[in-house]
C-alpha positions in Angstrom: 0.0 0.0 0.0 1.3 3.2 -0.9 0.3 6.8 0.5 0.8 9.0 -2.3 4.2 10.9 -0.5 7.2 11.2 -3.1 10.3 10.0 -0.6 12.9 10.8 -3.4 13.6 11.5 -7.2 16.0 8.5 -9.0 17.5 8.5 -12.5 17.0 5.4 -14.7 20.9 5.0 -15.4 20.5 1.6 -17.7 17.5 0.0 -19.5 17.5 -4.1 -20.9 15.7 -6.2 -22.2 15.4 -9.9 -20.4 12.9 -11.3 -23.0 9.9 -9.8 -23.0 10.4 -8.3 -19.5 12.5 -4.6 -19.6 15.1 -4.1 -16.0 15.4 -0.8 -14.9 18.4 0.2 -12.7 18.0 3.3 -11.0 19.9 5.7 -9.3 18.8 7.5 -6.2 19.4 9.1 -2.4 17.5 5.6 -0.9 18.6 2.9 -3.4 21.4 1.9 -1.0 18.5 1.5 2.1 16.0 -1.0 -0.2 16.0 -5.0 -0.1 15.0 -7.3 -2.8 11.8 -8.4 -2.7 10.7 -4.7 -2.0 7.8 -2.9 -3.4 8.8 0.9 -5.0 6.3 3.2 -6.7 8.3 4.7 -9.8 6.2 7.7 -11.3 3.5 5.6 -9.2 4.3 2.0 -10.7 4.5 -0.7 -8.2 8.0 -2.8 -9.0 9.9 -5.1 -7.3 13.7 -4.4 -6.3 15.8 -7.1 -7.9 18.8 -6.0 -6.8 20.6 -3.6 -5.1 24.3 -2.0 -5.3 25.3 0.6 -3.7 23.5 3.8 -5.1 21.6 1.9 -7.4 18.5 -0.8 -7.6 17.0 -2.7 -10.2 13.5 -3.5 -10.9 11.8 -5.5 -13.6 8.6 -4.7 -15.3 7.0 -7.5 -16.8 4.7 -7.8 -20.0 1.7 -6.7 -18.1 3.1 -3.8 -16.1 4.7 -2.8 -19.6 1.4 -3.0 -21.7 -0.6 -1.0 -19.1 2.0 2.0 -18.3 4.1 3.9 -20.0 7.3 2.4 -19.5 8.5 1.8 -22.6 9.1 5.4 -22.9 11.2 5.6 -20.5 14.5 6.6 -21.5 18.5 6.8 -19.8 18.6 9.6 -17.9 14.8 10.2 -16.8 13.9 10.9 -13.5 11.5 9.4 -11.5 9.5 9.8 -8.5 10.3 6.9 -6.4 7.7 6.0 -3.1 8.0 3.3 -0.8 5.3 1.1 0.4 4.2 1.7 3.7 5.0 -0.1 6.5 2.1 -1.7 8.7 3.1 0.5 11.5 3.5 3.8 9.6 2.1 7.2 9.5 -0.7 8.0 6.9 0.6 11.7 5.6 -1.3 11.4 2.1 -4.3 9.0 1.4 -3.8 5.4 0.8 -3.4 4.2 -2.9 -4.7 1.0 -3.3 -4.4 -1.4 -6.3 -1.8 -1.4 -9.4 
């Protein structure tokens, strides 16, 4: 569940294919403090961190995610408002955002 509240701006630094899935890697401020398996809102699309290194994550966006958004125009060097989920115990500052 996200809230709506931008945490931090990345920069898509590489885009690849991986069949018919695209991996994102992204800069940012909070990319060194995410763990796999994570949920992130980028420009409000719920991914999933694949990896992490240093300054950097990766996320995938499969078939689905890419049909429905606009992801394929994403390009090196676009920036992106990046949200994390909320945790259970968090504070509501925005609204909830339900559903992807």
């Amino acid at each position: 569940m996200f809230t709506g509240i931008i945490e931090s701006l990345g920069q898509i630094s590489s885009i690849r294919n991986d069949g018919t899935n695209v991996i994102f890697e992204v800069s940012s401020p909070i990319s060194s403090q995410l763990k796999v398996d994570q949920s992130l809102a980028h420009d409000g699309v719920c991914l999933t961190v694949v990896k992490v290194v240093s300054n950097t994550h990766s996320v995938v966006a499969v078939q689905e995610t890419l049909d429905k958004t606009g992801l394929r125009q994403w390009q090196v060097g676009r920036k992106v408002n990046l949200e994390r989920s909320m945790p259970a115990h968090g504070r509501f500052d925005g609204h909830v955002v339900q559903g992807h």
